[in-house]
C-alpha positions as CSV (number, residue, x, y, z in Angstrom):
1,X,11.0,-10.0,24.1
2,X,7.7,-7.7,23.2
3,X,6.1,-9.1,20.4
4,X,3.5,-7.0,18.3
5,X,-0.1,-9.3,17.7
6,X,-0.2,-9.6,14.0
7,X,-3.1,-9.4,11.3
8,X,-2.8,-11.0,8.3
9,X,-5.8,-9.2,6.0
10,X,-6.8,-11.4,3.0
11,X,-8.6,-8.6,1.0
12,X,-11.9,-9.9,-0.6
13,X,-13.0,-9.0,-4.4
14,X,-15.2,-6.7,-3.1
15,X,-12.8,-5.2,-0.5
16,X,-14.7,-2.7,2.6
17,X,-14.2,1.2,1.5
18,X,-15.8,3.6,3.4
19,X,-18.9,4.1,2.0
20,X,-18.5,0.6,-0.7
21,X,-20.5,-1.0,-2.9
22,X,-20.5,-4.1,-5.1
23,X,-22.9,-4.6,-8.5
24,X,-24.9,-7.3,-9.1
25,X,-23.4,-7.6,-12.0
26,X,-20.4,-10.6,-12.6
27,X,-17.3,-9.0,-13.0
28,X,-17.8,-5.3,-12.0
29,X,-17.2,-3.8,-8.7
30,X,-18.2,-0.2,-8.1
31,X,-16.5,1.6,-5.1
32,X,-17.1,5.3,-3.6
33,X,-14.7,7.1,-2.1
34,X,-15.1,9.4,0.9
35,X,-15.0,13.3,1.1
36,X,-11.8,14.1,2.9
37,X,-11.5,18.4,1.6
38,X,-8.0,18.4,2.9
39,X,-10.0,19.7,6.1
40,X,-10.2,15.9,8.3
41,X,-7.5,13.0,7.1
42,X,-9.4,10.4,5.4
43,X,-7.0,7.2,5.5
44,X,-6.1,5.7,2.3
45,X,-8.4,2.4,1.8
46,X,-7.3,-0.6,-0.9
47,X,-9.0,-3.1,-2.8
48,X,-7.5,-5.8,-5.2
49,X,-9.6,-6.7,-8.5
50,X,-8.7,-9.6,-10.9
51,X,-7.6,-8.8,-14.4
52,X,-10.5,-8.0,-16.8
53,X,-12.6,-6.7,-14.0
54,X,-15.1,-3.9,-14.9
55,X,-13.9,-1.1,-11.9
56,X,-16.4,2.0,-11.5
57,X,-14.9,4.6,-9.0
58,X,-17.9,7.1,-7.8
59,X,-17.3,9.9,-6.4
60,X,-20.6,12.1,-4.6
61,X,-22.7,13.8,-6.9
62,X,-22.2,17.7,-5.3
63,X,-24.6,19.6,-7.1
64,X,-24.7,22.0,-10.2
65,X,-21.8,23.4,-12.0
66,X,-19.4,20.6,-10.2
67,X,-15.9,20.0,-11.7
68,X,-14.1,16.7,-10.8
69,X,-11.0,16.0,-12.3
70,X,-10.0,12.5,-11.5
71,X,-6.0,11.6,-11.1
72,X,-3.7,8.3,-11.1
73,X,-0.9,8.4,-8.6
74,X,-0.8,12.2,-8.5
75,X,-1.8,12.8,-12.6
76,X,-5.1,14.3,-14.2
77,X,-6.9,11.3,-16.4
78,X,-10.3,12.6,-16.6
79,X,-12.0,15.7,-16.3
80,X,-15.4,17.4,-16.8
81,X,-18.5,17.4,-15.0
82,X,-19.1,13.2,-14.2
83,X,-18.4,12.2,-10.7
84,X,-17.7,8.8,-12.5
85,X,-14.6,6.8,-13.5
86,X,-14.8,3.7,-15.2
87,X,-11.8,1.8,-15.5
88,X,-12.6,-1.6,-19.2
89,X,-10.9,-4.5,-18.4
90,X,-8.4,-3.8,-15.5
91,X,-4.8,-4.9,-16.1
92,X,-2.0,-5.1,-13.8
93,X,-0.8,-1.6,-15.9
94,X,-3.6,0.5,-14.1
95,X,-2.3,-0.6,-10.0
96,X,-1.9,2.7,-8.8
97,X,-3.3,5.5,-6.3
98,X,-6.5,7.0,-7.8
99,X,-8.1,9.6,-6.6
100,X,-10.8,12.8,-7.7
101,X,-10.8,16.4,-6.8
102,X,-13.9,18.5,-6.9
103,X,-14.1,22.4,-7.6
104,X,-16.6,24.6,-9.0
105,X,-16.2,28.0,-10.6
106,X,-16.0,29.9,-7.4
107,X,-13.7,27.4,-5.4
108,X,-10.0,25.7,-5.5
109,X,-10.0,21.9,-5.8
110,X,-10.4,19.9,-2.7
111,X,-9.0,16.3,-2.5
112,X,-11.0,13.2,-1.9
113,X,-10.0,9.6,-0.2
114,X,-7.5,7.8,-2.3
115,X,-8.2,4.5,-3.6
116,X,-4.8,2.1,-4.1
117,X,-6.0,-0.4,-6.6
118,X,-4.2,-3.7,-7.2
119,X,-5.0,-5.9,-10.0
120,X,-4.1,-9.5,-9.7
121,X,-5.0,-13.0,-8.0
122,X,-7.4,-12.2,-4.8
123,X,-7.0,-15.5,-3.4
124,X,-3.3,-14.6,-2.9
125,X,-2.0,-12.8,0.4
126,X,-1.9,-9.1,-0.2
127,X,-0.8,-7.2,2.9
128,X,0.4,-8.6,6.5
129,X,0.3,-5.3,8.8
130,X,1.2,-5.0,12.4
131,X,1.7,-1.7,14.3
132,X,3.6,-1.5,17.5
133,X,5.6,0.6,19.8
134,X,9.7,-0.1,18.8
135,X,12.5,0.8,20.9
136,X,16.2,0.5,20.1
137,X,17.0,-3.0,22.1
138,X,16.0,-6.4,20.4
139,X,13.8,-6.9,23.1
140,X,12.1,-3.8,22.4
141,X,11.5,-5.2,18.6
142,X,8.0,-5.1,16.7
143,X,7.9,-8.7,15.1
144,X,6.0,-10.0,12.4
145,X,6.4,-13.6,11.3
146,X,5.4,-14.7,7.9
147,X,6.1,-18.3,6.1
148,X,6.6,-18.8,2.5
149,X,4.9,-22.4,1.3
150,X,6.1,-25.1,-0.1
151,X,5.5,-26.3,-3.5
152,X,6.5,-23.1,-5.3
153,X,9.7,-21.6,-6.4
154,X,9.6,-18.4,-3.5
155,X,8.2,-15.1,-3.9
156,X,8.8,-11.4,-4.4
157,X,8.4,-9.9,-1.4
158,X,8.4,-6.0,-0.2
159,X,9.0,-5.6,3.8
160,X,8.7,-2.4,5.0
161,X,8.6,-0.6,8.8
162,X,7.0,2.6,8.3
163,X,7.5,5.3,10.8
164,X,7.8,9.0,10.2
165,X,5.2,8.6,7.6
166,X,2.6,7.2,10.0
167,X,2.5,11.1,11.0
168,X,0.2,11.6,8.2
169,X,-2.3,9.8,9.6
170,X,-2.6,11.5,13.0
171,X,-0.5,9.1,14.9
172,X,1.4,10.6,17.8
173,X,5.1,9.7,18.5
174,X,5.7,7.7,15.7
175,X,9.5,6.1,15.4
176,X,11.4,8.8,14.0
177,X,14.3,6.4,12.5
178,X,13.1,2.9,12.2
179,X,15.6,-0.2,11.7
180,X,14.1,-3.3,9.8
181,X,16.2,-6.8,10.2
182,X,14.9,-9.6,8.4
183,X,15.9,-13.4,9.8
184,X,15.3,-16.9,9.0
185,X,14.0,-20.1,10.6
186,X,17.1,-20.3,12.1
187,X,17.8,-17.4,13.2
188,X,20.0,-16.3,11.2
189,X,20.3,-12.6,9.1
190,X,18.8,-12.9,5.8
191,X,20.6,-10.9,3.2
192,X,19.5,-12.8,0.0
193,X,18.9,-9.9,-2.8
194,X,18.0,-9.3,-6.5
195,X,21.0,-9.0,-8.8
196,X,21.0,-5.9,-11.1
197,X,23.8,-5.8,-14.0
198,X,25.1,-2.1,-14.8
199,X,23.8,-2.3,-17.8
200,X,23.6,1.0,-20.0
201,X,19.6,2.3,-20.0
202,X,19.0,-1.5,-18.0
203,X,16.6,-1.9,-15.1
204,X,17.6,-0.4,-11.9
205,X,16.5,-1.8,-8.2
206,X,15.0,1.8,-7.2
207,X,12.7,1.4,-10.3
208,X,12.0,-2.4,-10.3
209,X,11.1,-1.3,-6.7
210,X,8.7,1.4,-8.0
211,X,6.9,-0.7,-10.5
212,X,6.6,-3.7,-7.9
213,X,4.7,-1.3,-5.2
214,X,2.5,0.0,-7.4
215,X,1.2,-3.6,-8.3
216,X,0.7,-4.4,-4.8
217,X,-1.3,-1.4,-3.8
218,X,0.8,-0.2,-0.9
219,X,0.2,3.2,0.1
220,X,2.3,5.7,-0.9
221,X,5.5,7.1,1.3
222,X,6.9,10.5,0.7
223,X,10.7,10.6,-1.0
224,X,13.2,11.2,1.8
225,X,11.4,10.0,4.8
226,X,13.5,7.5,7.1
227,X,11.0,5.0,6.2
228,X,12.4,1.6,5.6
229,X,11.4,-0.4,2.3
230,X,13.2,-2.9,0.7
231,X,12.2,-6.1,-1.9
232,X,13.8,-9.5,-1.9
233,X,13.1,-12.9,-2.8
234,X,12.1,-15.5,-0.3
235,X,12.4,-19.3,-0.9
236,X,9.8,-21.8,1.1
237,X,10.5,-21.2,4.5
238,X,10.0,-19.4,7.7
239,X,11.1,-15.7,8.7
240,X,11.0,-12.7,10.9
241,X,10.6,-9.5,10.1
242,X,12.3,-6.9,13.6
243,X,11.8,-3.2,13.8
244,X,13.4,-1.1,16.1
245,X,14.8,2.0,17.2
246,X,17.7,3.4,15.6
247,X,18.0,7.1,17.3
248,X,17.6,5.6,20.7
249,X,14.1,6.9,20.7
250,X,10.6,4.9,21.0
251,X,7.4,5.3,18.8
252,X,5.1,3.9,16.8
253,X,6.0,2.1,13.9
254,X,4.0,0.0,11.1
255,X,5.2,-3.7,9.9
256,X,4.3,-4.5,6.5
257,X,4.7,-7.3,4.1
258,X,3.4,-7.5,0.6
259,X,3.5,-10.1,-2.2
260,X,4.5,-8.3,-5.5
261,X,1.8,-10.2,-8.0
């Protein structure tokens, strides 16, 4: 059985961005983010910040007469001429994708990196990510292992095996229809899931889903894609997370698991 290295990435307060910076200052992290035009793909980065944190997102200063017009997950919430954004006291309400665009009177607005901000404990695990080649046989599988510790009542996990997507960010042949089976220590499927009365105007699993990946920070993944996502609770234990083919085909395919704060 082929199985994928994996990297478990415990991001620091003052998580690397391409350029990145962190004040002196207790309690205030400043990041910059890149220059991507829409002309070369700039790959989302992500940083976690406790709550209360001072956050100052820079963008370049680009001359005279510059417009920047500064957006959470896909929405204008500041405009004008300040390549600035600071973000008073960050709660877990403002976990999102932020990210600038930058015009001037003579040009259309060009995009910038995106920043997926997380607000919660940074001592916590935040992203276990493995990429791999998957083909349809179990010994073909991309594996990632995780364990859940003792001495707590479980966590709220999202999986996901991310392949069509991956396209995006200039990978070639990435697994067009990716399969995601999750087992325990023993081997056995795991199935365990969240229980969601049909209750008139109540909370639904696609939008209990929504609100939980925002929180973590995971990148974004276009509606209708064959990408695989799904959130469950995991008591202490051991399990195993298998991606594979399910077209027949091989490719690339990205392994993820998140803790929802």
């Amino acid at each position: 059985m082929k199985t994928a290295r994996t990297l478990l990435l415990i991001v620091p307060l003052a998580a690397a961005l391409l350029p990145a910076q962190t004040t002196p200052n207790v309690g205030e992290t400043s990041l910059a983010l890149d220059i991507g035009f829409g002309v070369r793909a700039v790959p989302p980065s992500r940083v976690t910040v406790p709550p209360g944190e001072r956050l100052r997102l820079l963008a370049p200063p680009l001359g005279e007469n510059s417009i920047f017009v500064w957006t959470k997950n896909g929405r204008a919430i500041a405009s004008g001429s300040s390549n600035t954004l600071v973000l008073e006291n960050v709660r877990p309400a403002d976990a999102g994708t932020y990210a600038w665009e930058y015009s001037t009177p003579d040009t259309l607005p060009r995009p910038s990196q995106q920043l997926i901000l997380g607000v919660g404990p940074t001592d916590r695990l935040l992203n276990l990510s493995t990429r791999g080649i998957a083909g349809p046989g179990g010994d073909q599988a991309v594996i990632v292992g995780f364990v859940v510790a003792a001495g707590g009542g479980g966590k709220r996990l999202i999986l996901r095996a991310v392949g069509p997507s991956l396209a995006g960010f200039g990978v070639v042949n990435p697994l067009r229809a990716p399969v995601l089976r999750i087992f325990d220590a023993n081997g056995q499927p795991y199935t365990n899931g969240y229980v969601y009365p049909p209750v008139v105007g109540g909370l639904t699993y696609e939008e209990d889903l929504a609100a939980s990946l925002a929180r973590t920070g995971a990148f974004p993944i276009p509606a209708g894609t064959r990408d695989v996502v799904v959130m469950m609770p995991f008591l202490p234990g051991s399990y195993t997370a298998h991606a594979t083919s399910g077209d027949g085909t091989t490719g690339a395919v990205l392994v993820e698991v998140y803790e929802v704060p």
